[in-house]
Structure formats: structure tokens, C-alpha cells
C-alpha positions in Angstrom: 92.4 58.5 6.3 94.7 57.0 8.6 97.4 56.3 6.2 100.7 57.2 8.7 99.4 54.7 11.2 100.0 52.1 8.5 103.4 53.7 7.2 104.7 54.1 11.2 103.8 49.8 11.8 105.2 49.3 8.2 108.7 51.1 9.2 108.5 49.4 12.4 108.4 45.9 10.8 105.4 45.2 13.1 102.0 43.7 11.8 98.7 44.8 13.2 98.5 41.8 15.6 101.7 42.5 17.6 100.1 46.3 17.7 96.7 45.5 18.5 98.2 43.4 21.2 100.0 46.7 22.7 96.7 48.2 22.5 94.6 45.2 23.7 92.7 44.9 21.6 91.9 42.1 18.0 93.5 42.4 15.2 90.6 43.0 13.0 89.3 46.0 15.3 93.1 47.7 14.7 92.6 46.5 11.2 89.6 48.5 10.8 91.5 52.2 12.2 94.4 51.3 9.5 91.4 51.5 6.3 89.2 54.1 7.8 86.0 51.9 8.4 86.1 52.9 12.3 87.3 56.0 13.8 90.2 55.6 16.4 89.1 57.1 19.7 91.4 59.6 21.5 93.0 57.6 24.0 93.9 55.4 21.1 95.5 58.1 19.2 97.2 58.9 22.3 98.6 55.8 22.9 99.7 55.4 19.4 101.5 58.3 19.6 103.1 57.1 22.5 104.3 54.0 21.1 105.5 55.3 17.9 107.1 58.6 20.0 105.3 61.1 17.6 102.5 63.2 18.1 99.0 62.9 17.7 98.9 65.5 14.9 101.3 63.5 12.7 99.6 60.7 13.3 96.6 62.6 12.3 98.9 63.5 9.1 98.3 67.1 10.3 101.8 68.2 10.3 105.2 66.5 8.7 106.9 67.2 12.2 106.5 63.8 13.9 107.7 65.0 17.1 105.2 67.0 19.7 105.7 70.7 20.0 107.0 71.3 23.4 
């Protein structure tokens, strides 16, 4: 489900410990956003987004766009 938050670390050269460490959080709660198992909550998403400097909606792989409509 959350395929482009795996793709956007994978470009990045980051693994999901230096991330979850941005978001504070352990590597095996981040782990679980990347498969699916857990939902990410909002501010998550938004913080993400942040990070990567895309929107939440490409994140969301709801548009190709990756930057925000403004």
C-alpha cells in the first residue's frame, strides 16, 4: 500500500533506521508503514512529505506529481 514511501528512502540511499530516527520513532514501527501491517497516521504522512519535499498525495500514490499543488 505504501509502496512510494519505500521507493522515496530507496532513492534517498537512506535505510528505515536513519528515517525512523527523523520521525522518532524504531525501526520496526517505520518498518511496519513501509509493508502495510500498520496504517501511518496523518502527522506522519505529513512529516514524510516534508522530508521527502513531496506531497502527501504522492506519497499516498494518489497522483504522479510529487510536488504539492499550490
Amino acid at each position: 500500500m505504501y509502496r512510494r514511501i519505500r521507493d522515496m528512502r530507496e532513492d534517498k540511499d537512506l535505510n528505515q533506521t536513519k528515517v525512523a530516527q527523523y520521525l522518532g520513532m524504531s525501526q520496526t514501527g517505520y518498518s511496519k508503514y513501509e509493508t502495510g501491517e500498520n496504517d501511518i497516521p496523518t502527522a506522519v504522512l505529513i512529516k514524510l512529505a516534508d522530508f521527502y519535499d513531496v506531497s502527501v498525495d504522492y506519497l499516498l500514490d494518489r497522483t504522479d506529481n510529487p510536488k504539492t499543488n499550490t
